[in-house]
PyMOL Python script that loads the backbone (N, CA, C, O; Angstrom):
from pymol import cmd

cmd.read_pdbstr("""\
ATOM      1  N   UNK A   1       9.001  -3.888 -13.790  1.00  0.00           N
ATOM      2  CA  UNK A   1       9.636  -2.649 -14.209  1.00  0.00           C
ATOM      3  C   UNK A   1       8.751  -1.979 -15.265  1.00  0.00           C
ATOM      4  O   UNK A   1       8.140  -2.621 -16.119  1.00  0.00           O
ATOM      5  N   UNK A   2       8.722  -0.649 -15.149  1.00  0.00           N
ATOM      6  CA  UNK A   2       7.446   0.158 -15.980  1.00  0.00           C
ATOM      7  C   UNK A   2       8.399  -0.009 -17.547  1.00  0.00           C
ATOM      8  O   UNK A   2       9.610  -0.229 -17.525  1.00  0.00           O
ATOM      9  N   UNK A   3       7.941   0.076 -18.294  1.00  0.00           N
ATOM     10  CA  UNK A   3       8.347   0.262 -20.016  1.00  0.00           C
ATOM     11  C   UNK A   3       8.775   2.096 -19.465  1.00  0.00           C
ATOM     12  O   UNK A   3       8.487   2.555 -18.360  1.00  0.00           O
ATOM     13  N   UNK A   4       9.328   2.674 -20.315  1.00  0.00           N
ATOM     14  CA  UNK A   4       9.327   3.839 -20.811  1.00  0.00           C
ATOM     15  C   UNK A   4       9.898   4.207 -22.693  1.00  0.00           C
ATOM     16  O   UNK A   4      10.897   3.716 -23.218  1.00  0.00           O
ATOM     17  N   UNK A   5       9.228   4.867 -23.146  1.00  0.00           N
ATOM     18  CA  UNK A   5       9.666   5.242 -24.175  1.00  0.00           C
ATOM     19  C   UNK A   5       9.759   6.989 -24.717  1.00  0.00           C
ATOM     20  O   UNK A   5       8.865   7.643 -24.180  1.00  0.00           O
ATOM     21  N   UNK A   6      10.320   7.512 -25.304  1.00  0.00           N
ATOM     22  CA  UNK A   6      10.312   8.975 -25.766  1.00  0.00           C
ATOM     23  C   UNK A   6       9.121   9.248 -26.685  1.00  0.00           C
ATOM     24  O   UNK A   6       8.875   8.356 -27.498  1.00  0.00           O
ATOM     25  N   UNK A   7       8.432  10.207 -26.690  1.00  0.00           N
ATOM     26  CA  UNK A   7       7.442  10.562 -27.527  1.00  0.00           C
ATOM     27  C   UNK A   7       7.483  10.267 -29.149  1.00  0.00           C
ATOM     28  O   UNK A   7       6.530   9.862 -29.815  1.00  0.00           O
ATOM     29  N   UNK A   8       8.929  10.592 -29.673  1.00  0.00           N
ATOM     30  CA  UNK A   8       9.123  10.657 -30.902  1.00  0.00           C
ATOM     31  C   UNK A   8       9.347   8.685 -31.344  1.00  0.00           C
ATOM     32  O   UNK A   8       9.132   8.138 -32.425  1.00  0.00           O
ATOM     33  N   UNK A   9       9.828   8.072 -30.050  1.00  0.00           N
ATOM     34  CA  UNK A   9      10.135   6.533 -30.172  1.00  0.00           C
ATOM     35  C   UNK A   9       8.806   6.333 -30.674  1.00  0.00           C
ATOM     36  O   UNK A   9       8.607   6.059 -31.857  1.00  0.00           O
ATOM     37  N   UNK A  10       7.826   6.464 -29.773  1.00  0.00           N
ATOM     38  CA  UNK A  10       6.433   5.899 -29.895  1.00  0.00           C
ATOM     39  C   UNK A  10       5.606   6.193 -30.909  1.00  0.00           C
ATOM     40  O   UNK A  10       4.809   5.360 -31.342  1.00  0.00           O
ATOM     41  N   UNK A  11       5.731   7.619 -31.473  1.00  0.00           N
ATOM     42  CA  UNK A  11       5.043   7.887 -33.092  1.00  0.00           C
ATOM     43  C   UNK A  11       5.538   7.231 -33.990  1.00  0.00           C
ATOM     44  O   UNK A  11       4.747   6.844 -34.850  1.00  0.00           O
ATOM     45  N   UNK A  12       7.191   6.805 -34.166  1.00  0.00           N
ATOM     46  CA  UNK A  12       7.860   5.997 -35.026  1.00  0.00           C
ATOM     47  C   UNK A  12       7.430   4.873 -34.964  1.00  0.00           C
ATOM     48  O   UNK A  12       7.382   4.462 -36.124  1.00  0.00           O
ATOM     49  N   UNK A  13       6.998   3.934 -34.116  1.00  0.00           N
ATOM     50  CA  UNK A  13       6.340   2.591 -34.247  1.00  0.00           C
ATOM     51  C   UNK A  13       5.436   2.627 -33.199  1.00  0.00           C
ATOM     52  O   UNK A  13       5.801   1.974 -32.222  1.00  0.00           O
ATOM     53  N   UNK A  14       4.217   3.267 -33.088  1.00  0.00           N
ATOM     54  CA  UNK A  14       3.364   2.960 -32.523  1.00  0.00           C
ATOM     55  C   UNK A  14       2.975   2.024 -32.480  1.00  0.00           C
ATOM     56  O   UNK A  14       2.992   1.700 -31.293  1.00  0.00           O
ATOM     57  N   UNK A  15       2.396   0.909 -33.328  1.00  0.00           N
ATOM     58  CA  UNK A  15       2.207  -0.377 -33.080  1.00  0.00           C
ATOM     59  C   UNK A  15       2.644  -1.373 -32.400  1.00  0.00           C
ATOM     60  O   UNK A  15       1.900  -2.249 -31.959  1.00  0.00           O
ATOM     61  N   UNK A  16       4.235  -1.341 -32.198  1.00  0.00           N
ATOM     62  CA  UNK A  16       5.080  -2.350 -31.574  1.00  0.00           C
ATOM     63  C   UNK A  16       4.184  -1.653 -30.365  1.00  0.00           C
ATOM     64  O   UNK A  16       3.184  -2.140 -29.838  1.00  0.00           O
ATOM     65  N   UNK A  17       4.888  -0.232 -30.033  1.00  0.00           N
ATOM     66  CA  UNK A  17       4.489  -0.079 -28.039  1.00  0.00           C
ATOM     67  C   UNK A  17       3.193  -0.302 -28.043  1.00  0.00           C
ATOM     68  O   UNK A  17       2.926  -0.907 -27.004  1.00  0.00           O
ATOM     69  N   UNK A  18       1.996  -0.077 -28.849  1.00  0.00           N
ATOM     70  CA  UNK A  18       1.013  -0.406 -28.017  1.00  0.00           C
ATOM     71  C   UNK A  18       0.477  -1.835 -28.168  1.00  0.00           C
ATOM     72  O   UNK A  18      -0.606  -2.069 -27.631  1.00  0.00           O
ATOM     73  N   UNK A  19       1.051  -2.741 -28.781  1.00  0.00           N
ATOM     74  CA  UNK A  19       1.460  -4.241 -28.305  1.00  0.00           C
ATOM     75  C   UNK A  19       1.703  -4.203 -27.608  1.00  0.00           C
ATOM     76  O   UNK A  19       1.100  -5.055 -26.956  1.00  0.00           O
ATOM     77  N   UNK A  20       2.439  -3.624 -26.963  1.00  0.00           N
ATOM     78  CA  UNK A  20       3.532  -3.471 -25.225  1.00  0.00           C
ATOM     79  C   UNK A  20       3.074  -2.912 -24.660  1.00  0.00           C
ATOM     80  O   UNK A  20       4.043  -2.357 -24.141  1.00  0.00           O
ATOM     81  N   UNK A  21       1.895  -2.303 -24.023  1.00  0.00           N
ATOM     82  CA  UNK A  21       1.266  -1.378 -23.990  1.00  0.00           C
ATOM     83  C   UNK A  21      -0.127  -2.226 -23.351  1.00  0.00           C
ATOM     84  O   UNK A  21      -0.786  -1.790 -22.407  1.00  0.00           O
ATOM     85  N   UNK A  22      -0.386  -3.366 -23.988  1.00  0.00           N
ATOM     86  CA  UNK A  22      -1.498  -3.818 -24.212  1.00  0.00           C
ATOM     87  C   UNK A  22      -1.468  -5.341 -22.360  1.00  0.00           C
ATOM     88  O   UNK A  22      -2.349  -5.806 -21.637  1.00  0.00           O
ATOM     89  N   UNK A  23       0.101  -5.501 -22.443  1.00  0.00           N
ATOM     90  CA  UNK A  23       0.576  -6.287 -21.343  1.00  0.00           C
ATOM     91  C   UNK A  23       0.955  -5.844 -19.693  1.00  0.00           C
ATOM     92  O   UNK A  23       0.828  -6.340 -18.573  1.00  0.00           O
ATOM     93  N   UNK A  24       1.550  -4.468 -20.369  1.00  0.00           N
ATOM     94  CA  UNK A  24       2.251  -3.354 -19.268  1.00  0.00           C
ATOM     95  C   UNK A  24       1.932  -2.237 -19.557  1.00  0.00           C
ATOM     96  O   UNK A  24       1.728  -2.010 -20.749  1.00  0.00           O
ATOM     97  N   UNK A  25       1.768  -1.082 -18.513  1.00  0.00           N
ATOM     98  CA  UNK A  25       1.632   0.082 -18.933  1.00  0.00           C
ATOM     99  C   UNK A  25       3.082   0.742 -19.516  1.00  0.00           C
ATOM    100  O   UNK A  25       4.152   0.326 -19.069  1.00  0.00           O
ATOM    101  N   UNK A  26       3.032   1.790 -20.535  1.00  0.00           N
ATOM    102  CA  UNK A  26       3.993   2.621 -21.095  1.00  0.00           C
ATOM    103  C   UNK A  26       3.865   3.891 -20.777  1.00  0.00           C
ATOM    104  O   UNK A  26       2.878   4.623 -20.847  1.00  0.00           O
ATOM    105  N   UNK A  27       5.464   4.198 -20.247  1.00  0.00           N
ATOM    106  CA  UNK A  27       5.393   5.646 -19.814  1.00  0.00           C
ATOM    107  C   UNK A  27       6.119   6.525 -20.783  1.00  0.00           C
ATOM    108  O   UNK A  27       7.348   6.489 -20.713  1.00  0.00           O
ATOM    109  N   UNK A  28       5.572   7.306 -21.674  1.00  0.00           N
ATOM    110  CA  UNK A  28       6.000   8.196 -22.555  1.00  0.00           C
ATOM    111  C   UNK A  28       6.418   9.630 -22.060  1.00  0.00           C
ATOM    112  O   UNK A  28       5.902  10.436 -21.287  1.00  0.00           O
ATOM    113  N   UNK A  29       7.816   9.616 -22.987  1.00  0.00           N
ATOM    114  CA  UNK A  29       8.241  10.783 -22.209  1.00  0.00           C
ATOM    115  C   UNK A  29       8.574  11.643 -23.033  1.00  0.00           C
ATOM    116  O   UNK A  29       8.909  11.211 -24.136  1.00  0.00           O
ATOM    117  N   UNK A  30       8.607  13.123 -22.814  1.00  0.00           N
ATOM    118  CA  UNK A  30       8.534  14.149 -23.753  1.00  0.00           C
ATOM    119  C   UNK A  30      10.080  15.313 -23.262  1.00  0.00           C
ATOM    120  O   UNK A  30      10.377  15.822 -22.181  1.00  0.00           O
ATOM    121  N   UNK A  31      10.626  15.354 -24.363  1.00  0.00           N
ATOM    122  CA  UNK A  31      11.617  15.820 -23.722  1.00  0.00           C
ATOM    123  C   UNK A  31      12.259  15.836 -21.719  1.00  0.00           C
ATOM    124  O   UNK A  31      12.628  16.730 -20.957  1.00  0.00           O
ATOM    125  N   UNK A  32      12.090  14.364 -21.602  1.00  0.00           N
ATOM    126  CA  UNK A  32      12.981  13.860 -20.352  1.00  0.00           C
ATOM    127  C   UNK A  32      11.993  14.050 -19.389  1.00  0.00           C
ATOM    128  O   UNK A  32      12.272  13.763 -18.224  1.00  0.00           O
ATOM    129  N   UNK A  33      10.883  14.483 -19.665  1.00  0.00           N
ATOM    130  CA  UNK A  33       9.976  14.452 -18.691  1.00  0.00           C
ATOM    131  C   UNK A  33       8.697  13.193 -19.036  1.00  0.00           C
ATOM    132  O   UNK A  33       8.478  12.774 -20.173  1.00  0.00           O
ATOM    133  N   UNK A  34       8.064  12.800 -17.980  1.00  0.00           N
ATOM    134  CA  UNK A  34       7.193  11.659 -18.024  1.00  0.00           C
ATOM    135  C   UNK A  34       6.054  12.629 -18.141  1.00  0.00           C
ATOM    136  O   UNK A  34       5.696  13.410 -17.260  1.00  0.00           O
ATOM    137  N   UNK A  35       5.345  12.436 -19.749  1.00  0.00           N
ATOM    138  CA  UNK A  35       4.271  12.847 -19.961  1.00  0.00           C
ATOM    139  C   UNK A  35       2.686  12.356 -19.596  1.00  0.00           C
ATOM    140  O   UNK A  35       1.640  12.686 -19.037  1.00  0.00           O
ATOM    141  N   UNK A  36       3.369  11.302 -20.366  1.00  0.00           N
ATOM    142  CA  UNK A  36       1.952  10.101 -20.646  1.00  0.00           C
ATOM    143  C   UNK A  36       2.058   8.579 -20.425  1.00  0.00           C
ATOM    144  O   UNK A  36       3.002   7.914 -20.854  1.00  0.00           O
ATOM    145  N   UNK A  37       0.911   8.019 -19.648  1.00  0.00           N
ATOM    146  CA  UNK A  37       0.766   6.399 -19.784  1.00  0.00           C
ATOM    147  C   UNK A  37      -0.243   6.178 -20.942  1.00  0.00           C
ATOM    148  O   UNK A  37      -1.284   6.827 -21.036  1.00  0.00           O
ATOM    149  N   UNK A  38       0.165   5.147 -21.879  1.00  0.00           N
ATOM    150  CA  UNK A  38      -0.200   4.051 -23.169  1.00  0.00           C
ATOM    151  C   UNK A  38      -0.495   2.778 -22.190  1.00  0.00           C
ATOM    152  O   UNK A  38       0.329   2.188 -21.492  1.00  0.00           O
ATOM    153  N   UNK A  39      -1.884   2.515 -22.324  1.00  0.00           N
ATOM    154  CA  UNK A  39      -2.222   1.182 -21.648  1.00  0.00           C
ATOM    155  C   UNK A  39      -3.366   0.521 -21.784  1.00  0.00           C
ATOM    156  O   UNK A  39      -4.386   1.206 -21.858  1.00  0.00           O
ATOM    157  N   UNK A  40      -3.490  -1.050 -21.853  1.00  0.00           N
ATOM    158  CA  UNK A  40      -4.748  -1.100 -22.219  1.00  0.00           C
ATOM    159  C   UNK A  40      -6.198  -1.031 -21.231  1.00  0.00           C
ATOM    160  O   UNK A  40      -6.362  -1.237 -20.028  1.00  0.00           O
ATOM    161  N   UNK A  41      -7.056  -0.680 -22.227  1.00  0.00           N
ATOM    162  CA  UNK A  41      -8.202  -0.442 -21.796  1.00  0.00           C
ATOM    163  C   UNK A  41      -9.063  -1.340 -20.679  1.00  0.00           C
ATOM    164  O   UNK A  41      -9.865  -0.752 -19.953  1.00  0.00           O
ATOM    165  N   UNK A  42      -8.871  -2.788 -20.566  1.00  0.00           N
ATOM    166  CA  UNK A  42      -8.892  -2.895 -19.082  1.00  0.00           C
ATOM    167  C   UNK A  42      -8.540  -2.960 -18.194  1.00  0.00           C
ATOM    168  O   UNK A  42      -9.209  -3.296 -17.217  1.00  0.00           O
ATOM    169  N   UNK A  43      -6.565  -2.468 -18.173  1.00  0.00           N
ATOM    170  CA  UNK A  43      -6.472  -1.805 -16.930  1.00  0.00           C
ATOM    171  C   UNK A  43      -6.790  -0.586 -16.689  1.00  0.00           C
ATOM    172  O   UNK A  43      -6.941  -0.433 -15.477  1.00  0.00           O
ATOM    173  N   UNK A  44      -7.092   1.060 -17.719  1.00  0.00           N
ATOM    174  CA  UNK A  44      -7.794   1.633 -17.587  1.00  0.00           C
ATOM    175  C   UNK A  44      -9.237   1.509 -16.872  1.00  0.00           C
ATOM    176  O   UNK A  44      -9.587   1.915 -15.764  1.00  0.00           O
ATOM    177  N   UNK A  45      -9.891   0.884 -17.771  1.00  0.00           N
ATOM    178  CA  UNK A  45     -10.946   0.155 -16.328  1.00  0.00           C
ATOM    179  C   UNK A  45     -10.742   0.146 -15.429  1.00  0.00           C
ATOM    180  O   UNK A  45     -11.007   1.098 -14.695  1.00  0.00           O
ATOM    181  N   UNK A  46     -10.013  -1.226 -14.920  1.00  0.00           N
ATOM    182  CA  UNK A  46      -9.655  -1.197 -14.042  1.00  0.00           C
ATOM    183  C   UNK A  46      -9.189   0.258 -12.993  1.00  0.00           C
ATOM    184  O   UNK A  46     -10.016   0.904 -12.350  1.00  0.00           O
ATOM    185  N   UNK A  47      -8.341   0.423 -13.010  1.00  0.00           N
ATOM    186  CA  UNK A  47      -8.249   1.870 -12.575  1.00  0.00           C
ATOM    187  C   UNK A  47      -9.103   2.847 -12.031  1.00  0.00           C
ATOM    188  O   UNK A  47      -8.953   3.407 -10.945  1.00  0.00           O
ATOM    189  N   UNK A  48      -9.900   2.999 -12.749  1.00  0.00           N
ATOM    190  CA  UNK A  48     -11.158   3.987 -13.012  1.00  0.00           C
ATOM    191  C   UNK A  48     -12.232   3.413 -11.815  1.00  0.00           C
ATOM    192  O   UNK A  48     -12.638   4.171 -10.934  1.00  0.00           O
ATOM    193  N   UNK A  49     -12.559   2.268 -11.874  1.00  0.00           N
ATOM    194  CA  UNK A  49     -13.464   1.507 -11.150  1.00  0.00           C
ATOM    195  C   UNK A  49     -13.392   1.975  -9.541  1.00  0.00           C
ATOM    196  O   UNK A  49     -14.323   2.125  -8.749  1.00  0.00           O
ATOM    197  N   UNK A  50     -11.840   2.166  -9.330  1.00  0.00           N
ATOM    198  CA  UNK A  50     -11.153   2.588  -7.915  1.00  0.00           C
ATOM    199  C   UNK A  50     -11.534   3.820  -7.725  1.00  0.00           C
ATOM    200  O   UNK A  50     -11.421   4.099  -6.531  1.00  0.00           O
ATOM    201  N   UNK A  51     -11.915   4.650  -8.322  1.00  0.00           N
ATOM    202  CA  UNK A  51     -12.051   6.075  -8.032  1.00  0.00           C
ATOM    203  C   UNK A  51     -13.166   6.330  -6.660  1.00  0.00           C
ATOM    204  O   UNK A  51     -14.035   5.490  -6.427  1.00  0.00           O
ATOM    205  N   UNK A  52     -13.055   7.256  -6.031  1.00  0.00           N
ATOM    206  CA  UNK A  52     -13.745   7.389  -5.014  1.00  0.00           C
ATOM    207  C   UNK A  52     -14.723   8.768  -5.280  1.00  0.00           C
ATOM    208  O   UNK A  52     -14.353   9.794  -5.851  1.00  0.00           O
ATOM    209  N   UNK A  53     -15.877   8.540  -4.788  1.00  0.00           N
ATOM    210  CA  UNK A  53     -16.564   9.490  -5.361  1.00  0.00           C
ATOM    211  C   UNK A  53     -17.234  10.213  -3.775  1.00  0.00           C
ATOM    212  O   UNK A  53     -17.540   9.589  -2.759  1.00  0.00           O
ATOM    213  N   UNK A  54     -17.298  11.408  -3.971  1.00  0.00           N
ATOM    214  CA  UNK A  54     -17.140  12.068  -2.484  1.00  0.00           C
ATOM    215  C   UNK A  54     -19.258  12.907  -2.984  1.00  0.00           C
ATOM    216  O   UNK A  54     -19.825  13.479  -3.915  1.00  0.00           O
ATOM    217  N   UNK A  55     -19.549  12.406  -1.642  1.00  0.00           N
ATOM    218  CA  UNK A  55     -21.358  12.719  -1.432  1.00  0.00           C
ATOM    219  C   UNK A  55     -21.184  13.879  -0.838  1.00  0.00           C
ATOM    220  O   UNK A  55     -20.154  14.473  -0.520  1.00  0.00           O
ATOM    221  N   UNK A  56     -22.323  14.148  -0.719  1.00  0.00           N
ATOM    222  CA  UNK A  56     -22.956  14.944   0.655  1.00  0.00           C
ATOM    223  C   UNK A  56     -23.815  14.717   1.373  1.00  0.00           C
ATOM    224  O   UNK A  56     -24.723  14.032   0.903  1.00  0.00           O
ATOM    225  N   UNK A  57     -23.913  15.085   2.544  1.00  0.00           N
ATOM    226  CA  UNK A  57     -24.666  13.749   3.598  1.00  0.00           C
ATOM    227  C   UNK A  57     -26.027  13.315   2.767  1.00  0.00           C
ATOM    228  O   UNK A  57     -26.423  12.219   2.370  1.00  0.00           O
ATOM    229  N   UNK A  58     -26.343  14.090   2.714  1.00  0.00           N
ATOM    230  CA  UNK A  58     -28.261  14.190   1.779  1.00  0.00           C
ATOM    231  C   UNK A  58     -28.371  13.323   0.567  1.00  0.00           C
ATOM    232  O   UNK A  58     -29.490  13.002   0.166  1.00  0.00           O
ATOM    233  N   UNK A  59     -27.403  12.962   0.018  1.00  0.00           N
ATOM    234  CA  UNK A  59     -26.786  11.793  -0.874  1.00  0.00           C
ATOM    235  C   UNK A  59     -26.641  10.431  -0.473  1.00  0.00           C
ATOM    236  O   UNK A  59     -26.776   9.625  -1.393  1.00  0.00           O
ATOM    237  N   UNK A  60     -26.433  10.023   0.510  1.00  0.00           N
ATOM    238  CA  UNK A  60     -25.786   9.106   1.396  1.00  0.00           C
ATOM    239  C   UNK A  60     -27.285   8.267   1.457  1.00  0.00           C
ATOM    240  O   UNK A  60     -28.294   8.832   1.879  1.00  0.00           O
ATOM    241  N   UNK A  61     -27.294   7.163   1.087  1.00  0.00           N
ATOM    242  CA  UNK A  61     -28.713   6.350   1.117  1.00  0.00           C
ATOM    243  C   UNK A  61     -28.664   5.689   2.348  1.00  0.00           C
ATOM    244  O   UNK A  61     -27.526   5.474   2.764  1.00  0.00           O
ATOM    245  N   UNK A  62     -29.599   5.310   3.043  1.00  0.00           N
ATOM    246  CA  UNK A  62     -29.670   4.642   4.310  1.00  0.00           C
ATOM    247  C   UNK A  62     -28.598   3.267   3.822  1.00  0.00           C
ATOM    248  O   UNK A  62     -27.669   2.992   4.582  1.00  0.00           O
ATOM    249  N   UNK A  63     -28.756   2.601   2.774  1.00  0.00           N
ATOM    250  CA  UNK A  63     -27.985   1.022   2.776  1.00  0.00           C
ATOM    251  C   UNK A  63     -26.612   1.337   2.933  1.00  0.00           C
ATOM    252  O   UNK A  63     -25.936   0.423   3.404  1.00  0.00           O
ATOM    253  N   UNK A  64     -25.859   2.690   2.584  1.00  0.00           N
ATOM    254  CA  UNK A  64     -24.916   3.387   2.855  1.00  0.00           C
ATOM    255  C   UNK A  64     -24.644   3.269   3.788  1.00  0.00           C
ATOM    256  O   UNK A  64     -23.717   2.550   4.159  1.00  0.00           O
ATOM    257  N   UNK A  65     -25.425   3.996   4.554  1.00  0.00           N
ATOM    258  CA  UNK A  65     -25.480   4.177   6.373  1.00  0.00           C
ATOM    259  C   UNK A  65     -25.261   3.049   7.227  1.00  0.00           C
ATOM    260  O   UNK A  65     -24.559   2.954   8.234  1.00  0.00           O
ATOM    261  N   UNK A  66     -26.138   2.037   6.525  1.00  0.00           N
ATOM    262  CA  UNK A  66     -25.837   0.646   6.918  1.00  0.00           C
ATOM    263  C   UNK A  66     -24.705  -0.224   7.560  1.00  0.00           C
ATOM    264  O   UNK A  66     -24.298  -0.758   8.593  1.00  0.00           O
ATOM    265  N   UNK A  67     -24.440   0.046   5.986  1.00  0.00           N
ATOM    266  CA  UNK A  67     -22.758  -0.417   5.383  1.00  0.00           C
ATOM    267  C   UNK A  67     -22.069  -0.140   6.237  1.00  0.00           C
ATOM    268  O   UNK A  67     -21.623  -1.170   6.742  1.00  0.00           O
ATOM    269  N   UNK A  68     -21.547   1.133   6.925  1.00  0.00           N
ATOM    270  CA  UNK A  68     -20.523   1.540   7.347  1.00  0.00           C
ATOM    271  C   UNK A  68     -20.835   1.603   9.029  1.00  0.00           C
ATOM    272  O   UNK A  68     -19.918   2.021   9.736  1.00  0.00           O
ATOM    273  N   UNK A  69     -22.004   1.228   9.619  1.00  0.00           N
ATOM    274  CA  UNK A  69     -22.349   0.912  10.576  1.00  0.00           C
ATOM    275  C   UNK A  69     -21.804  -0.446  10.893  1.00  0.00           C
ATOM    276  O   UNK A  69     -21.065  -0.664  11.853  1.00  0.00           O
ATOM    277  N   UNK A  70     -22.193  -1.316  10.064  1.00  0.00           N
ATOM    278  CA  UNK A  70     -21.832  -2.692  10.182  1.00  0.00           C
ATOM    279  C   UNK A  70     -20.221  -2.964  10.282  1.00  0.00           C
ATOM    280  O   UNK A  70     -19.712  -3.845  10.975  1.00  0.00           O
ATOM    281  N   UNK A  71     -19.366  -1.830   9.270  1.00  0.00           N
ATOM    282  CA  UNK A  71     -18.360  -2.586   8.714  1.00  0.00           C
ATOM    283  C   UNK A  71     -17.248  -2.192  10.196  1.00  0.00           C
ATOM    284  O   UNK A  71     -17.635  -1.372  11.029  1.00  0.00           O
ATOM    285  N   UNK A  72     -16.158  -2.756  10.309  1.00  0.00           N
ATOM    286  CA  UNK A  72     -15.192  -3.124  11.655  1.00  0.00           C
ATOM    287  C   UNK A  72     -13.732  -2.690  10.650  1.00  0.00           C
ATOM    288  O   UNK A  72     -13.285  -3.032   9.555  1.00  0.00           O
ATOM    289  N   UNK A  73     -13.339  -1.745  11.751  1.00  0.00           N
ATOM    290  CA  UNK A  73     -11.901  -1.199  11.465  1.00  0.00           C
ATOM    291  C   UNK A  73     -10.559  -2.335  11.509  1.00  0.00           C
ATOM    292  O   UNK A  73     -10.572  -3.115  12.460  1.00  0.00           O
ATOM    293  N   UNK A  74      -9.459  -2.442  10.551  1.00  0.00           N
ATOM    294  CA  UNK A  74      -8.771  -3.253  10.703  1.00  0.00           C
ATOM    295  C   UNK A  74      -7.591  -3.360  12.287  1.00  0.00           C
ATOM    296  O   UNK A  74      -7.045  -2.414  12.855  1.00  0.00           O
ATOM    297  N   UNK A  75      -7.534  -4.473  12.548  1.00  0.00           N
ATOM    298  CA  UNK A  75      -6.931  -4.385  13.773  1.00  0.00           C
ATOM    299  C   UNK A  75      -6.094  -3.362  13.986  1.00  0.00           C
ATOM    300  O   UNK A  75      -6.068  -2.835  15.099  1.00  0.00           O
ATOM    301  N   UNK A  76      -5.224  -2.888  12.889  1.00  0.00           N
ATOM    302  CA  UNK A  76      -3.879  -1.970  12.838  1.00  0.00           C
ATOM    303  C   UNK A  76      -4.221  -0.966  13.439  1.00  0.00           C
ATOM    304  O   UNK A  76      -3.479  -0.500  14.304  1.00  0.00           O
ATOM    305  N   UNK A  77      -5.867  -0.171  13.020  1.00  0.00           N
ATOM    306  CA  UNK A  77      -6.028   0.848  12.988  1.00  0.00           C
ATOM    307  C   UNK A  77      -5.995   1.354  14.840  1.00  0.00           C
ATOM    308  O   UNK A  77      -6.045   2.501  15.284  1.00  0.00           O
ATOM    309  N   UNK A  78      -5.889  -0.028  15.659  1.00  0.00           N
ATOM    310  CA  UNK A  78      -6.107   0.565  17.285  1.00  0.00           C
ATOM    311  C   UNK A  78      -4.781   1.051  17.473  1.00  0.00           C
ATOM    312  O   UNK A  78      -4.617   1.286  18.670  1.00  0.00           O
ATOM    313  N   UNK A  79      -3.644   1.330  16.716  1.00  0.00           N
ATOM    314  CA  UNK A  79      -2.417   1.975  16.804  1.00  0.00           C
ATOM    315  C   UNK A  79      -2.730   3.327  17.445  1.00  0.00           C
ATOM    316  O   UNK A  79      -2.235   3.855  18.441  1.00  0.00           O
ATOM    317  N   UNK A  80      -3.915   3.846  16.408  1.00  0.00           N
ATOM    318  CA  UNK A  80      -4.380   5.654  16.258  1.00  0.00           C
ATOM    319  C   UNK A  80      -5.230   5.537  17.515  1.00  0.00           C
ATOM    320  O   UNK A  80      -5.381   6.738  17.740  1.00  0.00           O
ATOM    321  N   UNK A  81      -5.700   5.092  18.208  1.00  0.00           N
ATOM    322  CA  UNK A  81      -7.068   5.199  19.032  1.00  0.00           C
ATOM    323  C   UNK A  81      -6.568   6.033  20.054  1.00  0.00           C
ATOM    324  O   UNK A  81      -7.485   6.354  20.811  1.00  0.00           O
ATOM    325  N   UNK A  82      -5.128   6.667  20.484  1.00  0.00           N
ATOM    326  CA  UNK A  82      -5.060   7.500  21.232  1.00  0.00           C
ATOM    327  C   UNK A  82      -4.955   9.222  20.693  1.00  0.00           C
ATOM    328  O   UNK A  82      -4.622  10.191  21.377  1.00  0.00           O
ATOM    329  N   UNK A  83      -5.386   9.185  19.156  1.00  0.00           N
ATOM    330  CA  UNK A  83      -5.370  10.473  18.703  1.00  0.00           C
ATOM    331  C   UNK A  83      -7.095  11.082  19.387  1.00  0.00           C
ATOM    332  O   UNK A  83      -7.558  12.217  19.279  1.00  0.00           O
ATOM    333  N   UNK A  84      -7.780   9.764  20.129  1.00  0.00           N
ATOM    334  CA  UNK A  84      -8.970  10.289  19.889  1.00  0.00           C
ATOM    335  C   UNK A  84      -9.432  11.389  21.316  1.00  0.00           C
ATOM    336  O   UNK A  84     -10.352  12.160  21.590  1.00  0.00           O
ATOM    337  N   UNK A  85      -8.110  10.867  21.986  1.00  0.00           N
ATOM    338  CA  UNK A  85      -8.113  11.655  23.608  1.00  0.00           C
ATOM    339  C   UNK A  85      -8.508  13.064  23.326  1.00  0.00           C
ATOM    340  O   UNK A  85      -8.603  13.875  24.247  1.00  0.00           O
TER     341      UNK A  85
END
""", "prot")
cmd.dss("prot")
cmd.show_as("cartoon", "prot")
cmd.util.cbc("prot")
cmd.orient("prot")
C-alpha cells in the first residue's frame, strides 16, 4: 500500500516521512490532489535506469542492429500475428 501524506503533514515533520520515504515511496498531496512522490534515491535510480530513449535510424549502431536481429518475440506475442494480414 503506497504511504500518502498532505503537504502541510510533511513540512511539519519532514524527517519522520522521509525515513518513510527512504523504505516506500510517499505520495504527497496538496489540497486533495496527489502532487508529489518523496523517495529514496535508489529507487529513483532505479526508475530512471528504465527510461527508454528513442534514436533515429542514423543513431542506431550496427551491435544495435544485431541485438534485435537476434532477439525472439515472446510466445504470447503469436496472438497478434494476424494483424499482419
Amino acid at each position: 500500500m503506497v504511504q500518502s501524506a498532505t503537504a502541510g503533514e510533511v513540512s511539519k515533520a519532514f524527517g519522520r516521512f522521509s525515513r518513510r520515504a527512504l523504505v516506500e515511496p510517499l505520495t504527497i498531496t496538496n489540497r486533495g490532489d496527489e502532487a508529489l512522490v518523496l523517495m529514496s534515491m535508489q529507487e529513483y535510480t532505479r526508475l530512471k535506469s528504465r527510461d527508454r530513449v528513442a534514436m533515429s535510424l542514423d543513431e542506431v549502431t550496427q551491435e544495435m542492429r544485431d541485438a534485435v536481429a537476434a532477439s525472439k518475440a515472446p510466445e504470447e506475442s503469436k496472438a497478434f500475428n494476424h494483424e499482419l494480414d
